[in-house]
PAZAPA-4460 file (N, C-alpha, C; in steps of 0.05 Angstrom, whole numbers, plus 32768, in hexadecimal, padded with zeros to 4 digits):
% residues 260
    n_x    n_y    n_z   ca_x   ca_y   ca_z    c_x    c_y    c_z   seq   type   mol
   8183   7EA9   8594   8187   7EC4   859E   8197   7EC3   85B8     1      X     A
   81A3   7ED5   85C2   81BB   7ED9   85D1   81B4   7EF3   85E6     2      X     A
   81AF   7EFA   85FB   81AF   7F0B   860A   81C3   7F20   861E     3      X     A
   81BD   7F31   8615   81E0   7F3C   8622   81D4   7F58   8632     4      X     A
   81E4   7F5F   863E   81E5   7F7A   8651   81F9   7F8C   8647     5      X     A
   81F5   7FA7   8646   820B   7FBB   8638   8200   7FCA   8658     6      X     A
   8220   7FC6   8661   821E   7FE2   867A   8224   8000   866E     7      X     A
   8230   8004   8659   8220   8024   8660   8210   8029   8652     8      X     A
   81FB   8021   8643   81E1   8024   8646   81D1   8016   8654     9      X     A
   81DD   8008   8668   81C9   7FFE   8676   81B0   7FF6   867B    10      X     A
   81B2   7FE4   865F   819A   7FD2   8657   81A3   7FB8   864C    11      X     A
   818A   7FA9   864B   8190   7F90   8646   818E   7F8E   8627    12      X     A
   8190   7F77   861B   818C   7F78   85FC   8190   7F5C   85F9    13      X     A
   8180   7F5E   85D8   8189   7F37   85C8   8194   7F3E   85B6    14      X     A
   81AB   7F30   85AC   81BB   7F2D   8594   81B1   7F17   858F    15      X     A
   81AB   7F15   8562   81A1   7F0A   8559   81B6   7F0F   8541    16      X     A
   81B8   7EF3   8537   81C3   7EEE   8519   81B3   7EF4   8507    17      X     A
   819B   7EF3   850A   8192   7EF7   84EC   8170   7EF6   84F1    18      X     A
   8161   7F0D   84E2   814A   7F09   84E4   8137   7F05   84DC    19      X     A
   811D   7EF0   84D3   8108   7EF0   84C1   80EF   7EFA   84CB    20      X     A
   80E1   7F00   84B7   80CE   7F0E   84B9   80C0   7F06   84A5    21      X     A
   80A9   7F13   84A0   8093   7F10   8484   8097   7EF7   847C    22      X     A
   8094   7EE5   8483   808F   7ECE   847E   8096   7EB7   8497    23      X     A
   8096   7E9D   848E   809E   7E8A   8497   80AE   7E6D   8489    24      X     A
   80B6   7E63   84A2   80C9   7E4B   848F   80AE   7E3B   848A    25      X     A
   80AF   7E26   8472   809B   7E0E   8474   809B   7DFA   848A    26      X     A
   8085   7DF1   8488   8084   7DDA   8494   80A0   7DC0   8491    27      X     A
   809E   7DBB   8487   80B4   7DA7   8473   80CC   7DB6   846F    28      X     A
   80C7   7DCF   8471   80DB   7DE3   8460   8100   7DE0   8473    29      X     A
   8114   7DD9   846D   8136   7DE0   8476   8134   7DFD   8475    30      X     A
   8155   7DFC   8483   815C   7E1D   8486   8172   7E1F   846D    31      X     A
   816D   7E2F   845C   817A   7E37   8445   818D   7E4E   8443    32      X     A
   81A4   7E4C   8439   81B6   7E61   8444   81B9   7E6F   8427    33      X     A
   81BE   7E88   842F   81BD   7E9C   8411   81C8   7E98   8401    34      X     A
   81DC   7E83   8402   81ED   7E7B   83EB   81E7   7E6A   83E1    35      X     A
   81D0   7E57   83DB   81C9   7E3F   83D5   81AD   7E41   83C7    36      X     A
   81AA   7E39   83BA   818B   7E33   83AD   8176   7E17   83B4    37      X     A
   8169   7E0F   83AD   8156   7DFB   83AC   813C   7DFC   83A1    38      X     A
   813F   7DE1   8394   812B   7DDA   8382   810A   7DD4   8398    39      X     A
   8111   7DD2   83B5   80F3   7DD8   83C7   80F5   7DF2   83D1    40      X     A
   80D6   7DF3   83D6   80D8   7E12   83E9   80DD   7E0E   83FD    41      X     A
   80EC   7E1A   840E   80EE   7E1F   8426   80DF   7E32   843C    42      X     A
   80D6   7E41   842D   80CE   7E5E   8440   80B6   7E67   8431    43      X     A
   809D   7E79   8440   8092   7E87   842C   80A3   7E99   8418    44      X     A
   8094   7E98   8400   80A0   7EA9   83ED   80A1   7EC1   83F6    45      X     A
   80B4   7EE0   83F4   80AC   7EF9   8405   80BB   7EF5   841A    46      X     A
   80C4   7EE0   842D   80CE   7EE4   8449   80E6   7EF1   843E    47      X     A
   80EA   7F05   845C   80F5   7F0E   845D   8113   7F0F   8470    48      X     A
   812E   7F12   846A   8142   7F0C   8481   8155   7F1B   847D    49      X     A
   8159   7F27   849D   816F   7F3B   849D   817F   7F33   84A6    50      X     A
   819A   7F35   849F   81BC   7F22   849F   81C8   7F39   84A5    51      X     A
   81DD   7F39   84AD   81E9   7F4E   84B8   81DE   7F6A   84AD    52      X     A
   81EB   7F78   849F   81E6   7F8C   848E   81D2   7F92   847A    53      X     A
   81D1   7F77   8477   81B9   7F75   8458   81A1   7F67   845E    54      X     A
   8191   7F6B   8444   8179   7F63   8452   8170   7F50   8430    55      X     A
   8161   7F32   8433   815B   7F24   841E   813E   7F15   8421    56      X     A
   8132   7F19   840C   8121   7F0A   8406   8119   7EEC   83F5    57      X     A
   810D   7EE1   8400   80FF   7EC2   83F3   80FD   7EC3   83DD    58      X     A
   8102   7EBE   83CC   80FF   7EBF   83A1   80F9   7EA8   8393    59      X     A
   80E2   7E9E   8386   80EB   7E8E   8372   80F8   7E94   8355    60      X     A
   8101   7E8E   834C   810E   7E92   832D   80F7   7E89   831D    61      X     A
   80EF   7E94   8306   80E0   7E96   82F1   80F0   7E75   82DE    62      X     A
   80E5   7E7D   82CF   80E2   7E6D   82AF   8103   7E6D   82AA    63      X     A
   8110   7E78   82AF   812B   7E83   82A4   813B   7E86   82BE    64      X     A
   814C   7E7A   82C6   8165   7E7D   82D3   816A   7E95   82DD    65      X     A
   817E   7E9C   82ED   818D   7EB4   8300   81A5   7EB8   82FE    66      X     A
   81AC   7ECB   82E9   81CC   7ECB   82F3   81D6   7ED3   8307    67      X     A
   81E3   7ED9   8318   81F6   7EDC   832A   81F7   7EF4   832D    68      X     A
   81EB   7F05   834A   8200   7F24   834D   81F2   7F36   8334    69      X     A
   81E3   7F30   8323   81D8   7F40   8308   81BB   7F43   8302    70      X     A
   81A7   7F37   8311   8192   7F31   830C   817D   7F1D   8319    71      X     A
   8166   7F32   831C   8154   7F24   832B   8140   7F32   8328    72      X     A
   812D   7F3E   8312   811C   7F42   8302   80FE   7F38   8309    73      X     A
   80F2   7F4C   8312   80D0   7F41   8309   80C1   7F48   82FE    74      X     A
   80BA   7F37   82EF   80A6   7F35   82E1   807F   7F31   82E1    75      X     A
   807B   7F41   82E6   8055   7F3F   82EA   804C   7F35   82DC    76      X     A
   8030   7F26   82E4   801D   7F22   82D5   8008   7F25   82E2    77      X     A
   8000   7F3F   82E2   7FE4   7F46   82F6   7FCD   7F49   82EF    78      X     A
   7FBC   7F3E   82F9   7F9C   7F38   82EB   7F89   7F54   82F0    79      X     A
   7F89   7F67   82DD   7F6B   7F78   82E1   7F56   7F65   82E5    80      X     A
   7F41   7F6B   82F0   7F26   7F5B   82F9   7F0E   7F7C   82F0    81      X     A
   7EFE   7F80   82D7   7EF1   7F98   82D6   7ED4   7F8E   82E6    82      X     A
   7ED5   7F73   82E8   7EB9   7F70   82FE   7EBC   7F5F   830D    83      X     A
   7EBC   7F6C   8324   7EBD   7F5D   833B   7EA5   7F3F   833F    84      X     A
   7EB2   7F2C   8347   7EA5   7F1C   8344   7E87   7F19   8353    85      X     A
   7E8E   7F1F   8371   7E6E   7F21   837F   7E79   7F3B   8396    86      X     A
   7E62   7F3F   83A1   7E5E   7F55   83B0   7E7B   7F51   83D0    87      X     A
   7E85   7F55   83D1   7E94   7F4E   83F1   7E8C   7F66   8406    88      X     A
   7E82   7F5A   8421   7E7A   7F6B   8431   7E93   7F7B   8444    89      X     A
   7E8E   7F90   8451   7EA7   7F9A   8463   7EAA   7F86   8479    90      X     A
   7EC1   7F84   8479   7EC7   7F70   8491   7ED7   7F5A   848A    91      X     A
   7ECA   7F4F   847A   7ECB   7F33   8472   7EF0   7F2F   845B    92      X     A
   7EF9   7F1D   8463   7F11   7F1F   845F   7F14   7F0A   843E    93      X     A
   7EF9   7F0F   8435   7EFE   7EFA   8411   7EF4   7F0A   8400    94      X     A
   7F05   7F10   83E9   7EFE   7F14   83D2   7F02   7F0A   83B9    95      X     A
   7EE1   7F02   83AC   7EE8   7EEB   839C   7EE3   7EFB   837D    96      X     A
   7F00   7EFC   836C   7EFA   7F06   834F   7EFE   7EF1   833C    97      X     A
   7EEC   7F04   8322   7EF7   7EF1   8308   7F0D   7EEA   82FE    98      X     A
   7F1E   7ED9   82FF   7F3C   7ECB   82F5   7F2B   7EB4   82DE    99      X     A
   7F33   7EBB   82C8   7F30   7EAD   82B1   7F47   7E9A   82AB   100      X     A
   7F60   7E98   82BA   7F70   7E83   82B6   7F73   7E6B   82D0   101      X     A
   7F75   7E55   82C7   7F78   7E4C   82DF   7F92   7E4C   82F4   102      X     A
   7F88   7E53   830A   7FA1   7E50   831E   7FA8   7E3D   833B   103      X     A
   7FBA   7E39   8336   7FC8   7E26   8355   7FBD   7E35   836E   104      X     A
   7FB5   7E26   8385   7FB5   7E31   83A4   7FD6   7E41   83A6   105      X     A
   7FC7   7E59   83B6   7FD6   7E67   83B7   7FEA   7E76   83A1   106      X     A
   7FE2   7E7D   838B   7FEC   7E92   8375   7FF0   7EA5   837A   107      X     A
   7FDB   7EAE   838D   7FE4   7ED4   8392   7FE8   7ED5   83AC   108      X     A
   7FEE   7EC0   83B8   7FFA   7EBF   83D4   8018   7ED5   83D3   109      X     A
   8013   7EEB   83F0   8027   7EF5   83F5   8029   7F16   83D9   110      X     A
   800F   7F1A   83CB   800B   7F2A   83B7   7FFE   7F3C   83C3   111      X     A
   7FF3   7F52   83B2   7FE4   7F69   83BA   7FD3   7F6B   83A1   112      X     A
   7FB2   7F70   83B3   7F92   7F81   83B0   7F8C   7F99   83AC   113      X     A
   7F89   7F9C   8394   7F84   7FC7   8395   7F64   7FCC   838B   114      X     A
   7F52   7FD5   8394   7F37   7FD2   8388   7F37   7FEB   8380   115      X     A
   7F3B   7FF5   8367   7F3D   8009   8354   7F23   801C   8357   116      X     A
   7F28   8033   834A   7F15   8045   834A   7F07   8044   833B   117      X     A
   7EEC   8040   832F   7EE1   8040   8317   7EC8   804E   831B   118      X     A
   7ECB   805F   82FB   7EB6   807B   8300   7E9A   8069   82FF   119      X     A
   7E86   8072   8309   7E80   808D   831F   7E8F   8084   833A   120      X     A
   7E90   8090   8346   7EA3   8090   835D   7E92   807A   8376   121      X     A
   7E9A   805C   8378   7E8A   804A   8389   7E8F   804D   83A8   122      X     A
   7E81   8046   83B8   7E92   804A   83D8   7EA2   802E   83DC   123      X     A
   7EBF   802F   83E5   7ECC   8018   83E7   7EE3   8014   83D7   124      X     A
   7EE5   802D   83C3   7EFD   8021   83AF   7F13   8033   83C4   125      X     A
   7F2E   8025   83AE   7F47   8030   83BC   7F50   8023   83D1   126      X     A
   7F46   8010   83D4   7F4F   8001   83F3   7F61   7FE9   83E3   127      X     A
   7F77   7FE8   83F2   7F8F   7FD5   83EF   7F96   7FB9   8403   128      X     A
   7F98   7FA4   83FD   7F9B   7F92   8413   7FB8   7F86   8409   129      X     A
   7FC0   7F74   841D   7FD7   7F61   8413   7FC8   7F4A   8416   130      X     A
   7FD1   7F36   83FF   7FC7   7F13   83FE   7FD1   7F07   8416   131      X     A
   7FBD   7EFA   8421   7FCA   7EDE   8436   7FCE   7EC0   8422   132      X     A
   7FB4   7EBC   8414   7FB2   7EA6   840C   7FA2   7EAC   83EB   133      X     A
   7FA2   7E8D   83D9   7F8D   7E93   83C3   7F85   7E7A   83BF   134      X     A
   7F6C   7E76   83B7   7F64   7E54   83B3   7F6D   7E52   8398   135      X     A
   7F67   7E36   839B   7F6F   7E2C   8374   7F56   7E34   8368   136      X     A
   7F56   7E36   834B   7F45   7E41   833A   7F45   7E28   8322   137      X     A
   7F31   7E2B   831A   7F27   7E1F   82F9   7F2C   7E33   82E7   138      X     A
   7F32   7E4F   82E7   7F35   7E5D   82D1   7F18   7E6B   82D1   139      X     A
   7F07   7E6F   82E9   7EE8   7E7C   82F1   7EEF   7E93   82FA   140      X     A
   7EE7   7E89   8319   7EE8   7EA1   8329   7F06   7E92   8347   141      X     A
   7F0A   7EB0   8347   7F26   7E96   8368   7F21   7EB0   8384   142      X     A
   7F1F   7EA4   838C   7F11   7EB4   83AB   7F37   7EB6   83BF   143      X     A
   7F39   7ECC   83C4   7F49   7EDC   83CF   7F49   7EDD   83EA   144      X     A
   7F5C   7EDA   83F9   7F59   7EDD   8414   7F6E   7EF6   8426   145      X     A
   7F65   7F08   842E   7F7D   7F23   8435   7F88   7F1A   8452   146      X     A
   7F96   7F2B   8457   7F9E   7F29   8472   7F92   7F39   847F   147      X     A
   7F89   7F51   847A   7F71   7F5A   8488   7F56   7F66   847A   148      X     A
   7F46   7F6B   848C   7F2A   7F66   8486   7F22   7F8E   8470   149      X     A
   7F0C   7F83   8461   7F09   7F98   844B   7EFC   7FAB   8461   150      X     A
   7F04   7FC6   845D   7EF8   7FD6   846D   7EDF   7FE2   8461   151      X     A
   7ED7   7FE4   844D   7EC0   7FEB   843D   7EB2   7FCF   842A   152      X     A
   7E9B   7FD8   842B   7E8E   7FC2   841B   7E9E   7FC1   83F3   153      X     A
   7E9D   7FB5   83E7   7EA6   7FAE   83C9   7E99   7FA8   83B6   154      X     A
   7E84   7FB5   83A8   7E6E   7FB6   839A   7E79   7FA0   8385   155      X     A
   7E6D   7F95   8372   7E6E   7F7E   8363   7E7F   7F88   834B   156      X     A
   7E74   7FA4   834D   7E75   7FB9   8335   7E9C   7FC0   8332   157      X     A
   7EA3   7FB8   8347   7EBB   7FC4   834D   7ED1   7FBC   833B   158      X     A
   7EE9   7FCD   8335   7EFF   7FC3   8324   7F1A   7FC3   8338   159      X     A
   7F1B   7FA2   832D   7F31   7F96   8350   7F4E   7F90   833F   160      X     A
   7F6B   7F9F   834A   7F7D   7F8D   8339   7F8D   7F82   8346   161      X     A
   7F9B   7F60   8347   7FA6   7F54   835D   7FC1   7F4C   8350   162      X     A
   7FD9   7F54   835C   7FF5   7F4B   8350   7FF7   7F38   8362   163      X     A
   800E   7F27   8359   8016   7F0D   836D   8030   7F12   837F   164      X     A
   8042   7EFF   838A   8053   7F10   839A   806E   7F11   8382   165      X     A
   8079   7F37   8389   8091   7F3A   8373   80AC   7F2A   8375   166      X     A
   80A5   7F15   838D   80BD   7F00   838B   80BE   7EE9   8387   167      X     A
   80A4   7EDD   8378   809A   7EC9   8373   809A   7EBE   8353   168      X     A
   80AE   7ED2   8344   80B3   7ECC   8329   80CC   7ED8   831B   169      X     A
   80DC   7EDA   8326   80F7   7EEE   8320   8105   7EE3   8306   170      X     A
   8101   7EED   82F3   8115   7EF1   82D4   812C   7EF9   82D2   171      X     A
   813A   7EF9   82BC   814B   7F05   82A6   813D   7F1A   82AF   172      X     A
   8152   7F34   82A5   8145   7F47   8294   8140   7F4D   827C   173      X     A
   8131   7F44   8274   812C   7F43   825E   810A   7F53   8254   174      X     A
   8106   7F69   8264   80EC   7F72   8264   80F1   7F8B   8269   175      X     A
   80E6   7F9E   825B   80ED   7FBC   8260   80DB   7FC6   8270   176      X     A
   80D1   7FB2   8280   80B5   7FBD   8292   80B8   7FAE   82AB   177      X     A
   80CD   7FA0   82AA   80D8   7F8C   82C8   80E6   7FA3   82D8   178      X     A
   80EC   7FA1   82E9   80FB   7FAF   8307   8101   7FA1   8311   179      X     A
   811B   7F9E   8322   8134   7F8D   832C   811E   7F91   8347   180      X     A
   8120   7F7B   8357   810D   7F7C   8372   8120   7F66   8388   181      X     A
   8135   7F59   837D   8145   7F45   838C   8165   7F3E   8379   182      X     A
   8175   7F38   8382   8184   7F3B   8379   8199   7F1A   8388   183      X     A
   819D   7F08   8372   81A1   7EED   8382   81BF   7EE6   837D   184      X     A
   81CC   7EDF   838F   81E9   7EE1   8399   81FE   7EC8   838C   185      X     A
   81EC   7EBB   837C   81F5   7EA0   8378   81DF   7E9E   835A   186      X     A
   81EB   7E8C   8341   81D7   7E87   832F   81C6   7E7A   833A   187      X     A
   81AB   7E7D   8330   8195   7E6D   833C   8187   7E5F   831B   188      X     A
   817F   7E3F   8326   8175   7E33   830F   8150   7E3A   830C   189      X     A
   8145   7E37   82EC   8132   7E3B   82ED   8124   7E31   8306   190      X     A
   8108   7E39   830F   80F7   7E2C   8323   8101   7E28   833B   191      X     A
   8123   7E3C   833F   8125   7E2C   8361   8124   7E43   836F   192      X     A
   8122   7E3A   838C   8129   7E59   83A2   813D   7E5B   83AA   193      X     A
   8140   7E75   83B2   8153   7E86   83C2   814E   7E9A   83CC   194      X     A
   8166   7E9F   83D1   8166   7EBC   83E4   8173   7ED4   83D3   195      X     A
   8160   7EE1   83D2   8168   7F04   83C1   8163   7F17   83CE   196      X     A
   8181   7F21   83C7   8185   7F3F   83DD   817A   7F57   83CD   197      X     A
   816A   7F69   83E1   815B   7F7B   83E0   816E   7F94   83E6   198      X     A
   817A   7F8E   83F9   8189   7FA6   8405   81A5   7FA8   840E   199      X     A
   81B2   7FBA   8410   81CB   7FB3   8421   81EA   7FAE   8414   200      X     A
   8201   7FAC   8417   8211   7FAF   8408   8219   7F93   83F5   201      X     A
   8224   7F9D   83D6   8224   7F85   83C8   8230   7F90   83B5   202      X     A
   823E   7F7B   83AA   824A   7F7E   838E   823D   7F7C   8376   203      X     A
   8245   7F94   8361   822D   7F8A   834C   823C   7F9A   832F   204      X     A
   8236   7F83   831D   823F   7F89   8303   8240   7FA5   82FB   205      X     A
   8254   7FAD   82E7   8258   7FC5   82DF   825F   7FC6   82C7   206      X     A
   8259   7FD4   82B0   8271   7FD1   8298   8278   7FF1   8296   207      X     A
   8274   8000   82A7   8283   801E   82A4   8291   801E   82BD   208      X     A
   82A5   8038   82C7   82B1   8035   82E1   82A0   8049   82F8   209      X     A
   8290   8043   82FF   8283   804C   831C   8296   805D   8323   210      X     A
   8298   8071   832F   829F   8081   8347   82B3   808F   833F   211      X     A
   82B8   8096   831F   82D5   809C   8312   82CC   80B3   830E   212      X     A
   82B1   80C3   8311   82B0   80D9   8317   82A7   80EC   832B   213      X     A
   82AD   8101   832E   829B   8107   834B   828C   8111   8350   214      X     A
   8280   8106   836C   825F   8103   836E   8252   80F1   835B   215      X     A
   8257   80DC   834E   8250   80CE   833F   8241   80B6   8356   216      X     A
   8238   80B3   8361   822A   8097   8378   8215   8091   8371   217      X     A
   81FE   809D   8363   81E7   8085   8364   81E4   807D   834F   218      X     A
   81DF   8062   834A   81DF   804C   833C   81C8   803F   833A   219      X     A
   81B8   8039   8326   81A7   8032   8308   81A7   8016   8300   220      X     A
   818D   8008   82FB   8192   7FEB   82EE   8182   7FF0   82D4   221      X     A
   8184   7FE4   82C0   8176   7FE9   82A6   8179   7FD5   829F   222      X     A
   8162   7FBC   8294   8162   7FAE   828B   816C   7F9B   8278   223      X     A
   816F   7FA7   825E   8183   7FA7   8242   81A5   7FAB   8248   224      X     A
   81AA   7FB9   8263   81C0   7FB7   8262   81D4   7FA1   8272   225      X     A
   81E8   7F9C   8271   81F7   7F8D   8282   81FD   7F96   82A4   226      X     A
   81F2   7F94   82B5   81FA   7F9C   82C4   81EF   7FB4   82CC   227      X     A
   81F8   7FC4   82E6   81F1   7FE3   82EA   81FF   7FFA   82E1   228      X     A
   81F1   8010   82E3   81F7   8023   82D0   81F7   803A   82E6   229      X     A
   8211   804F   82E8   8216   8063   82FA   8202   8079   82F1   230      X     A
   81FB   808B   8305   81EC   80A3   82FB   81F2   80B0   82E3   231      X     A
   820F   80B2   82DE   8219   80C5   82C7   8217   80BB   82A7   232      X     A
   820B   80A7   82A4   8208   809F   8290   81E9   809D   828B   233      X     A
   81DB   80A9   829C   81BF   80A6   829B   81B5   80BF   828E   234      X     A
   81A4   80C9   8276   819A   80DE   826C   8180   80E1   827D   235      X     A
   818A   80EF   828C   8165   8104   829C   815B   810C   8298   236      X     A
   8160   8115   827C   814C   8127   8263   8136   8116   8255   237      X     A
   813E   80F5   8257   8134   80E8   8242   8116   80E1   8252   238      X     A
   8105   80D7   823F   80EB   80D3   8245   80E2   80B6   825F   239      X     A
   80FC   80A2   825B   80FC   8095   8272   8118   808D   8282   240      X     A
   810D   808A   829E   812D   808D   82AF   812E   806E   82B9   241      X     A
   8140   8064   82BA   8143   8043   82C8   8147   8047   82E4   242      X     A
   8140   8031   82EC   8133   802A   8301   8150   8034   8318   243      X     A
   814D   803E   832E   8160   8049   8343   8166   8036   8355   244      X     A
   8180   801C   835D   8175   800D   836D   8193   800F   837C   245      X     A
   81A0   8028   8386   81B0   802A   839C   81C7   8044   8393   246      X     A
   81D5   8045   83AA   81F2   8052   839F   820A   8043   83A3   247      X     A
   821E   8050   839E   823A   804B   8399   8243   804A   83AD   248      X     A
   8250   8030   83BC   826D   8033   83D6   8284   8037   83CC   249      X     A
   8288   8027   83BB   82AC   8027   83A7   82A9   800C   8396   250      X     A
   82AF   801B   8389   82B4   800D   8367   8296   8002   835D   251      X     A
   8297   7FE2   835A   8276   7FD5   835A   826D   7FC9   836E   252      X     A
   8275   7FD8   8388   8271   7FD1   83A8   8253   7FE1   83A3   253      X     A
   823F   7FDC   83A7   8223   7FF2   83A7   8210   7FE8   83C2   254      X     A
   8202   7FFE   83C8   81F5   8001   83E2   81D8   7FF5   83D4   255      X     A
   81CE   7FE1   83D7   81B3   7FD6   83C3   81A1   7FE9   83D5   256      X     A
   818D   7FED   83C9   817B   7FF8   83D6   8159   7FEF   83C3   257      X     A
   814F   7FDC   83C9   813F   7FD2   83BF   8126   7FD8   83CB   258      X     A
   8120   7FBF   83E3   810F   7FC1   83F6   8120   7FBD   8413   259      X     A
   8121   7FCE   8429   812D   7FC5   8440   8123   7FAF   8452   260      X     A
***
């Protein structure tokens, strides 16, 4: 960081190249530049970094590869829990549910806790946390750790559902139930990381011509198709609308608008 003085506002200030947040580098972990991949992690999964204009997140690639500029898909697999495993008191920052599969330390690291409503109406539901950590499991029970503490007690009785983090498995599209959540600048091979842009200006596939009509700017990803899809080819009448993930600067120049 760099410190400078602007006399007519007459304050001081830091200039900074680039910023992370929500996460951290590893221990072990290099500094990885957005154009490059790797087969180690570098960073928590989720971190977050703002580069000039744009803003990108930590991704691993799923089962299946990344193409380029087209795709960066996630895919869930989120566990309902209809009984809570044991009672958790307010305060206390663990909650331990039933997971019938087994899982690695840290699986739902960097995920989110929703403790559902279930009739008759219990005291405690509706409360949301984000994951810090998760222990390994046998495929029993795997005890949860939040980043902050439950504000109501969590009856046993309770129905808990925990996703993992949405950048911790990025696909193809190949799922009519996936949503584009990163978007990676370079092919990425199965199982490696990178950096996927969330926001900010970027080039991105097209097979119709963007902006050839007017008022035509916001722009659509749909799964099944190649690429993005301009508003005007989108039926608003129909029973479902694809997913909205920016507008139009010129031509397949698009303003991503994912997560900032």
């Amino acid at each position: 960081m760099k410190a400078r003085y602007e006399p007519i506002r007459g304050k001081d200030g830091i200039i900074v190249d680039q910023i992370i947040s929500g996460g951290h580098q590893k221990p072990l972990g290099k500094a990885q530049n957005i154009h490059t991949q790797s087969t180690v992690q570098n960073y928590d999964i989720g971190t977050r970094l703002v580069l000039d204009d744009r803003v990108f997140r930590y991704c691993k690639a799923g089962t299946l590869g990344l193409r380029a500029m087209l795709e960066g898909l996630d895919i869930q697999d989120s566990i309902k829990v209809y009984t809570h495993a044991t009672i958790s008191a307010a305060g206390t920052y663990e909650v331990t549910i039933l997971d019938t599969i087994a899982r690695d330390k840290d699986h739902y690291k960097g995920g989110y806790l929703w403790i559902e409503v279930k009739p008759p109406e219990p005291t405690g539901i509706g409360q949301h946390y984000r994951v810090k950590s998760s222990e390994a499991s046998e495929g029993v029970s795997i005890k949860i750790t939040l980043w902050e503490p439950l504000t109501y007690e969590v009856p046993a009785s309770a129905w808990i559902e925990i996703l993992k983090s949405i950048y911790c498995d990025l696909r193809r599209g190949i799922n009519d139930f996936a949503s584009l959540v990163a978007l990676p600048l370079i092919p990425v091979d199965a199982g490696s990381y990178f950096w996927g842009q969330t926001w900010g200006p970027v080039f991105m596939q097209c097979g119709y011509n963007p902006g050839d009509k007017n008022d035509d700017r916001e722009v659509y990803y749909k799964s099944d198709h190649y690429g993005i899809l301009p508003g005007s080819e989108i039926d608003f009448t129909a029973d479902f609308i694809p997913q909205r993930i920016g507008f139009l600067l010129n031509s397949n120049f698009v303003m991503l608008q994912l997560a900032p």
